[in-house]
ROVO-213520 format. One line per field, with one value per residue (C-alpha): residue in one letter; x, y, z. Coordinates in nm, 4 decimals, always signed. Example, Ala and Ser with C-alpha at 12.3 -4.5 7.8 and 13.67 -1.06 7.14 Angstrom:
<recs>
kolpa: c(A S)
px: c(+1.2300 +1.3670)
py: c(-0.4500 -0.1060)
pz: c(+0.7800 +0.7140)
</recs>
This chain:
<recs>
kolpa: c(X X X X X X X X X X X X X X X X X X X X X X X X X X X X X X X X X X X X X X X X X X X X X X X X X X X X X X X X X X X X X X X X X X X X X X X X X X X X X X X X X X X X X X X X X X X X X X X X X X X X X X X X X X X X X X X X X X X X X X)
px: c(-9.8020 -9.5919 -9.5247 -9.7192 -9.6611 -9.6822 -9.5923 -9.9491 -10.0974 -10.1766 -9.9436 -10.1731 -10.1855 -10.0235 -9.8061 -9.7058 -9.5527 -9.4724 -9.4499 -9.3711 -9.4445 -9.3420 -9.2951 -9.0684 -9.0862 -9.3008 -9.1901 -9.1619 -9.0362 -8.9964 -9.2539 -9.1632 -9.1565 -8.9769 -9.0100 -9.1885 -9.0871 -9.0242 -8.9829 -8.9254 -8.9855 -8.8934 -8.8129 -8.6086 -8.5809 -8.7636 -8.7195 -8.6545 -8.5481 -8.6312 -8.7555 -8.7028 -8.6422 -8.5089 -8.5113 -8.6609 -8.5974 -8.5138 -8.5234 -8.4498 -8.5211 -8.3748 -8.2945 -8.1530 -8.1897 -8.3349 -8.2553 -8.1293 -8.0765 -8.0762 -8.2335 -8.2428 -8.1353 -8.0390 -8.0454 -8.2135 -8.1332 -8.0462 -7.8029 -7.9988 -8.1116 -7.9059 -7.7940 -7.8396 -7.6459 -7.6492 -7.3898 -7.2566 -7.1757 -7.5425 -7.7492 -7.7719 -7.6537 -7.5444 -7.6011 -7.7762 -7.6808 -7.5413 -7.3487 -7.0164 -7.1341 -7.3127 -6.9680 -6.9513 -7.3065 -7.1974 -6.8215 -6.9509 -6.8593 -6.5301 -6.4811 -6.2134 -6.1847 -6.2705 -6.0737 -6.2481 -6.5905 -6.7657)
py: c(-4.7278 -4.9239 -5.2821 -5.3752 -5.7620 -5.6960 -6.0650 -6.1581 -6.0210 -6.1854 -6.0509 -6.1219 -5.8248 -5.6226 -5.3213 -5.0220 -4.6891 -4.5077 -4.1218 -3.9746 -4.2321 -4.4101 -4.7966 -4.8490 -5.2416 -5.3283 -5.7063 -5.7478 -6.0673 -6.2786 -6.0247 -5.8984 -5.5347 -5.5265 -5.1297 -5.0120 -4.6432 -4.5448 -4.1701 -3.9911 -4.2649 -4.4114 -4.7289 -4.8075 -5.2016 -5.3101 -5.6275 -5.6775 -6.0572 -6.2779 -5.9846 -5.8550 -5.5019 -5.5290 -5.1922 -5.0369 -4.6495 -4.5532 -4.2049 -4.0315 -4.2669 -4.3960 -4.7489 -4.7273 -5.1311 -5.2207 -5.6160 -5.6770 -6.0878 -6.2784 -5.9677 -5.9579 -5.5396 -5.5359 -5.2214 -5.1014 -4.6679 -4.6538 -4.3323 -4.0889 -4.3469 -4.3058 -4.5841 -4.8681 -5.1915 -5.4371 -5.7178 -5.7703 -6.1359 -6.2042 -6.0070 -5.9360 -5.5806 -5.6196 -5.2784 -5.1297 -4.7326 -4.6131 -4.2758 -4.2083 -4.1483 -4.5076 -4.6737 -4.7675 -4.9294 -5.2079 -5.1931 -5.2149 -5.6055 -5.5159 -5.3295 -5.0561 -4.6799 -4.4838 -4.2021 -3.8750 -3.9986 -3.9446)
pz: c(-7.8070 -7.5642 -7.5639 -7.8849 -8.0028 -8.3927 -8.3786 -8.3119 -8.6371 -8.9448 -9.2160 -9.5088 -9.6403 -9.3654 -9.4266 -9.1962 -9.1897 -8.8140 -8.8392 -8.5061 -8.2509 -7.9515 -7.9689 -7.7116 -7.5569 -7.8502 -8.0636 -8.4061 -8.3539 -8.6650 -8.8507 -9.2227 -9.2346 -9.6057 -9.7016 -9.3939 -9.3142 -8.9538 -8.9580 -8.6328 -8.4024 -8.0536 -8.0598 -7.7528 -7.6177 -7.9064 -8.0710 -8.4181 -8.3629 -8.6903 -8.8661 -9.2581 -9.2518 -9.6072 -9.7684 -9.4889 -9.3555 -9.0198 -9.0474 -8.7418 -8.5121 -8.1940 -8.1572 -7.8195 -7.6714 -7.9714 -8.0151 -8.3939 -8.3839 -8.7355 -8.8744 -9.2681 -9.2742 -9.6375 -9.8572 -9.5063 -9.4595 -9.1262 -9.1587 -8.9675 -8.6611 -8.3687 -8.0581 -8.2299 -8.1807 -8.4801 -8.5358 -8.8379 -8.7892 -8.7160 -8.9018 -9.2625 -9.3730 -9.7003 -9.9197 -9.6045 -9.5040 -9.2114 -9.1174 -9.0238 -8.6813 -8.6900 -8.6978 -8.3035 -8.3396 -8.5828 -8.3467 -8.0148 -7.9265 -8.0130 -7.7421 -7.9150 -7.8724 -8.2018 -8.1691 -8.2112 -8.1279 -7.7638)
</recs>
């Protein structure tokens, strides 16, 4: 599934869960995903502007691109995802899991060398 605009659907009711899929280019824009599960999943240039993603999982998914903008990420797992990009100053992270090896993706803007990381 490519370029899906989740946007566009009615959230009464709505709830999700993506188990080994593609959703690369897709918009989420402004949706509220609170708890969904993404396990295994593609999710390069995807945007995830507006959006809660409060106590949601990431696991193993890539978030290469993937556009985090005033996104509510709190008590979110993302410590098995890999190339993401979220900024702490604009997004909300608070309680929210990341690993070790996450550390450049919440750095990046800074533009600084982590030594012992490629």
């Amino acid at each position: 599934m490519l370029g899906l605009h989740f946007q566009d659907c009615n959230e009464f009711g709505l709830s999700f869960s993506f188990t080994n899929c593609i959703l690369n280019h897709s918009s989420f824009y402004g949706t509220k995903l609170k708890k969904t599960r993404f396990t295994d999943a593609e999710l390069k240039e995807t945007d995830f502007t507006d959006c809660d993603l409060s106590m949601t999982v990431f696991s193993n998914c890539d978030l290469t691109g993937a556009t985090f903008d005033n996104t509510n990420l709190e008590k979110a797992d993302l410590s098995t995802a890999v190339n993401y990009s979220i900024d702490p100053e604009k997004n909300k992270i608070k309680k929210a899991k990341f690993s070790l090896s996450g550390i450049p993706g919440l750095l990046y803007k800074y533009n600084i060398v982590i030594e012992g990381y490629n």
